[in-house]
N, CA, C and O of each residue as an XYZ file, in Angstrom:
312
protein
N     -16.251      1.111    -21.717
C     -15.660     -0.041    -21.044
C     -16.033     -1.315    -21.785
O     -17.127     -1.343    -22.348
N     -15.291     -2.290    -21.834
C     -15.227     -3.328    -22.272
C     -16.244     -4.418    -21.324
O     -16.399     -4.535    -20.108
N     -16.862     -5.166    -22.560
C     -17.875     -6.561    -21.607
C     -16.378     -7.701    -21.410
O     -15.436     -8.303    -21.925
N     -17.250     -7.300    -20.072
C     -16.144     -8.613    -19.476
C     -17.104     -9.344    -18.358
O     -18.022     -8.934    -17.647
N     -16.321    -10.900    -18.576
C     -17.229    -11.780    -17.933
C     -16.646    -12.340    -16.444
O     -15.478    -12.725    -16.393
N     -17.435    -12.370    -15.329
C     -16.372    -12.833    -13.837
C     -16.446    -14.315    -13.980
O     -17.468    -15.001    -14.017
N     -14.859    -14.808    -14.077
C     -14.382    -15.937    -14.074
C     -14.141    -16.090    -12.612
O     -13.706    -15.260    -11.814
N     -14.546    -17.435    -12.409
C     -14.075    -18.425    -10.983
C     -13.352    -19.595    -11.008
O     -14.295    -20.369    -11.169
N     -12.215    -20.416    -10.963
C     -11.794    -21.784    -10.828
C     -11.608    -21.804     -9.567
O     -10.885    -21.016     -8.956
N     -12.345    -22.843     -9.018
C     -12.623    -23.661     -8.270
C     -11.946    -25.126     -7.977
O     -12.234    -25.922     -8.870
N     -11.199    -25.625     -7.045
C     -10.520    -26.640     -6.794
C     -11.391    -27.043     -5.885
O     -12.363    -26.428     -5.447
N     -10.818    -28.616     -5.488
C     -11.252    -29.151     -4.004
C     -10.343    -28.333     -2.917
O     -10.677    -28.354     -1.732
N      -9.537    -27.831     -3.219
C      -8.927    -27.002     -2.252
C      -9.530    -25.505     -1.899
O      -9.248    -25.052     -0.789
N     -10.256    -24.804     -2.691
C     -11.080    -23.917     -2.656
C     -10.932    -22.917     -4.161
O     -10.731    -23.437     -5.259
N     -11.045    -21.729     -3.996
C     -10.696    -21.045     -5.148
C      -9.661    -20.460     -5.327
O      -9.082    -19.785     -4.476
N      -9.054    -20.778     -7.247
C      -7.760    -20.255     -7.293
C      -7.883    -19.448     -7.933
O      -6.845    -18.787     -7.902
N      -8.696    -18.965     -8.677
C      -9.019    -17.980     -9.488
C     -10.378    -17.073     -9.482
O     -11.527    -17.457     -9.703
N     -10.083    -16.232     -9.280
C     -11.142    -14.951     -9.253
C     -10.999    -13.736    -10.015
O     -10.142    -12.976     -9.563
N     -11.627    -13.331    -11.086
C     -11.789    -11.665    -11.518
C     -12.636    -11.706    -12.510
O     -13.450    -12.622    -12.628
N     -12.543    -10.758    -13.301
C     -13.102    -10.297    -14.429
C     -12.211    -10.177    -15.750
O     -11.192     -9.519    -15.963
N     -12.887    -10.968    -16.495
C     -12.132    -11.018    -18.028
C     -12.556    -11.281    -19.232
O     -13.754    -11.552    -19.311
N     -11.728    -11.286    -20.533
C     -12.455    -10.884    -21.415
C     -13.132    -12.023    -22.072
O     -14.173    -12.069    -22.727
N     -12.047    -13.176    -21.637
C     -12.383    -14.175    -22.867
C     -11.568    -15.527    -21.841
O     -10.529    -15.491    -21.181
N     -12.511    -16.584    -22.064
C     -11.859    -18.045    -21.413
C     -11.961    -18.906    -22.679
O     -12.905    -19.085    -23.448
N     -11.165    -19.210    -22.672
C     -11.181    -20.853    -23.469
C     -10.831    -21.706    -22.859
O      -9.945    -21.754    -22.006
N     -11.781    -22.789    -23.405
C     -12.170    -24.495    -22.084
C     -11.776    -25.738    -23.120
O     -12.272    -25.789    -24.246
N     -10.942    -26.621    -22.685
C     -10.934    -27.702    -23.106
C     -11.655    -28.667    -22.462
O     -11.357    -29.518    -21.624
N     -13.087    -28.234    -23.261
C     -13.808    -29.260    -23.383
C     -14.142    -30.347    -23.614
O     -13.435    -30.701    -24.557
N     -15.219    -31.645    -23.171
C     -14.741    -32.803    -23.384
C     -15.060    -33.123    -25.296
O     -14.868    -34.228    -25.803
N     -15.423    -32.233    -25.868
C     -15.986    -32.067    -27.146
C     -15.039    -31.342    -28.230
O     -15.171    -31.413    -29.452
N     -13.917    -30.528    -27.417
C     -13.335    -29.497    -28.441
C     -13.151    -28.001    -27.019
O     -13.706    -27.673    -25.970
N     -12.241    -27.622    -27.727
C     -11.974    -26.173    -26.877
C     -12.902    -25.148    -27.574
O     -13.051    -24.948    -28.779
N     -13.575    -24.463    -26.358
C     -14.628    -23.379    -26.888
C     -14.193    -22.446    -26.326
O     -13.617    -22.608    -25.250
N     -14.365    -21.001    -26.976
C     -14.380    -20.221    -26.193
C     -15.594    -19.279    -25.508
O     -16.561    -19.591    -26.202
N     -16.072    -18.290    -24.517
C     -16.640    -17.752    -24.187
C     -16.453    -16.744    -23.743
O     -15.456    -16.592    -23.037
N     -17.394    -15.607    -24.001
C     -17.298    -14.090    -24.036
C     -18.367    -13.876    -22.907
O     -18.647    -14.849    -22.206
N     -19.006    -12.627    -22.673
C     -19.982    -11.990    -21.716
C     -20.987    -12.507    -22.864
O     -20.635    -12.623    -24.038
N     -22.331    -12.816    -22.371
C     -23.477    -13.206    -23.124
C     -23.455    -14.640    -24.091
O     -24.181    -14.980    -25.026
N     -22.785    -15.030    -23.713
C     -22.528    -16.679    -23.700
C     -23.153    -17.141    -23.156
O     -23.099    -17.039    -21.930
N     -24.548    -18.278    -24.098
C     -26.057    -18.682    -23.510
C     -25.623    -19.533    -22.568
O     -24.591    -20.132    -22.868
N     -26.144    -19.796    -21.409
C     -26.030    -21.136    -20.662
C     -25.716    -22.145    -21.175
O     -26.169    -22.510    -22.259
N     -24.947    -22.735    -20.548
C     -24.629    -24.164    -20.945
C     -23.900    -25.018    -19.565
O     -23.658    -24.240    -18.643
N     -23.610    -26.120    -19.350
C     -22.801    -27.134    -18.391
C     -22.447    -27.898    -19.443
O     -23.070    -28.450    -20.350
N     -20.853    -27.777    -19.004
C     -19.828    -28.731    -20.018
C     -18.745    -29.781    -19.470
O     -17.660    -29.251    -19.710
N     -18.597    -30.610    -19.052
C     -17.191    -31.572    -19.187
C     -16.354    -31.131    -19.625
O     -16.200    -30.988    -20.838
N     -15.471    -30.743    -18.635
C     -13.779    -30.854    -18.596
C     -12.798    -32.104    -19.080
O     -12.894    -33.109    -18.375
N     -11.899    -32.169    -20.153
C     -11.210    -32.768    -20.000
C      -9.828    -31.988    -19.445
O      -9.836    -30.835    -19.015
N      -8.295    -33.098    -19.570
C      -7.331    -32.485    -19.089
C      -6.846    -31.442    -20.488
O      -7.008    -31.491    -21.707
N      -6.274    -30.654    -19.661
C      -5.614    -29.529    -21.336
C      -5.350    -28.146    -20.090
O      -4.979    -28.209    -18.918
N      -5.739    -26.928    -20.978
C      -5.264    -25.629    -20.661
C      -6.136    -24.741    -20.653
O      -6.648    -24.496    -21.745
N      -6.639    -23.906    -19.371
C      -7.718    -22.629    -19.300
C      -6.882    -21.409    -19.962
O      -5.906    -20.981    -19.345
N      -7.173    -20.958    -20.955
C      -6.338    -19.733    -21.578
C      -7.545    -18.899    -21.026
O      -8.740    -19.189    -21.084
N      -6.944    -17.782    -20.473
C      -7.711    -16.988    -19.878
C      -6.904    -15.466    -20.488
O      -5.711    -15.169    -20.428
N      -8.224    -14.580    -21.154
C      -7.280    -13.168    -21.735
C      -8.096    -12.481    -20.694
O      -9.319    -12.588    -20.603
N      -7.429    -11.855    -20.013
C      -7.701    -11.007    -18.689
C      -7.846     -9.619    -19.288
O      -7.532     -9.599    -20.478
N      -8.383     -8.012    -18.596
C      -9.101     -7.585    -18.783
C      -7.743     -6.375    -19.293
O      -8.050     -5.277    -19.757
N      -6.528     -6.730    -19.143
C      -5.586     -5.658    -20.209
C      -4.920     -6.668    -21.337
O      -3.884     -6.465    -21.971
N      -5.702     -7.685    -21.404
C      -5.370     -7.723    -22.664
C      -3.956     -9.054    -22.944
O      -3.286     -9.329    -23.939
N      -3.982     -9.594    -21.572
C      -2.146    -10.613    -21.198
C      -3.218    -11.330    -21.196
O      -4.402    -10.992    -21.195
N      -2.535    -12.726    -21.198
C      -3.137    -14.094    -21.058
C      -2.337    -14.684    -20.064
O      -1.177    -14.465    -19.713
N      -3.443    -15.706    -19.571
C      -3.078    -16.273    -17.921
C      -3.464    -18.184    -18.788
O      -4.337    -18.377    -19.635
N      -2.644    -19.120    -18.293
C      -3.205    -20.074    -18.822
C      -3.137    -21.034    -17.295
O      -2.189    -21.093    -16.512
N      -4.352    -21.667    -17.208
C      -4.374    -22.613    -16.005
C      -4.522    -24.092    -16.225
O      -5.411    -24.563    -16.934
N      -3.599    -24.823    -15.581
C      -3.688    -26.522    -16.443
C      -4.530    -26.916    -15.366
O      -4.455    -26.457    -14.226
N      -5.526    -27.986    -15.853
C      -6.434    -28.659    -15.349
C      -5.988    -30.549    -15.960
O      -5.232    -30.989    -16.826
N      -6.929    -31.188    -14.954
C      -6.816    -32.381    -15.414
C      -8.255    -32.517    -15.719
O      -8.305    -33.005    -16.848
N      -9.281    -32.354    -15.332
C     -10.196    -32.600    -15.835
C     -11.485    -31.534    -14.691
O     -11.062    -30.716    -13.875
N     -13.143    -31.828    -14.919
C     -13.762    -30.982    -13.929
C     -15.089    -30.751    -15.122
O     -15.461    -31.486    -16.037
N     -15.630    -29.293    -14.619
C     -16.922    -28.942    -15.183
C     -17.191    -27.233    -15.476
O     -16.850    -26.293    -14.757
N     -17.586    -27.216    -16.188
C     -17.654    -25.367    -16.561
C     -19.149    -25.347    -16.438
O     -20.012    -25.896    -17.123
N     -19.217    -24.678    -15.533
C     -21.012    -23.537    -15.670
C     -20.764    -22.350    -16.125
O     -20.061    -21.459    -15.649
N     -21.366    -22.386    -17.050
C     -21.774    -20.986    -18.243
C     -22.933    -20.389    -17.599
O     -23.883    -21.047    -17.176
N     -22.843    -19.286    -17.543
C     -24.057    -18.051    -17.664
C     -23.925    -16.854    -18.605
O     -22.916    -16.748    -19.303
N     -25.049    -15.818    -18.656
C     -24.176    -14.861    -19.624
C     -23.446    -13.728    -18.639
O     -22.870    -12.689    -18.962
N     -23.560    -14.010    -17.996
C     -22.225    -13.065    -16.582
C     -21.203    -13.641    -16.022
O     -20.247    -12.968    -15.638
N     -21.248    -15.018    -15.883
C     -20.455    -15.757    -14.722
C     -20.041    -17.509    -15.632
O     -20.686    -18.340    -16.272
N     -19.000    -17.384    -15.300
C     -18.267    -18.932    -15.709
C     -17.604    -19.520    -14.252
O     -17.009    -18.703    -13.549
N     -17.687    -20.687    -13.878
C     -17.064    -21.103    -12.866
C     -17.003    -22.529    -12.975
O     -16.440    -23.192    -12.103
């Protein structure tokens, strides 16, 4: 089985996104990064752009944001 990491987006409205996947990329306020499972901690600034999210067969999901915050762990992004 494949490492996959549980993604969360989070609104003021509550959560719109929940599962497990392979790979997120964040437009960050620095540059778009991406992150895998075992991706050291970090807290990052959101700017506005696009969550490309490759989900766990392999399709991509992309979520537009205007701006916000990513918590990194090496299990959990939200």
């Amino acid at each position: 089985m494949e490492d996959l990491i549980s993604l969360e987006i989070v609104t003021p409205i509550g959560v719109i996104y929940k599962d497990q996947v392979k790979l997120v990329v964040l437009p960050g306020s620095e540059g778009e990064f991406g992150v895998l499972k075992g991706h050291a901690s970090l807290i990052s600034s959101l700017k506005a752009g696009i969550i490309d999210i490759e989900t766990s067969n392999s399709t991509h999901e992309l979520v537009a944001i205007d701006s916000g915050h990513a918590k990194v762990s090496e299990t959990k992004i939200s």
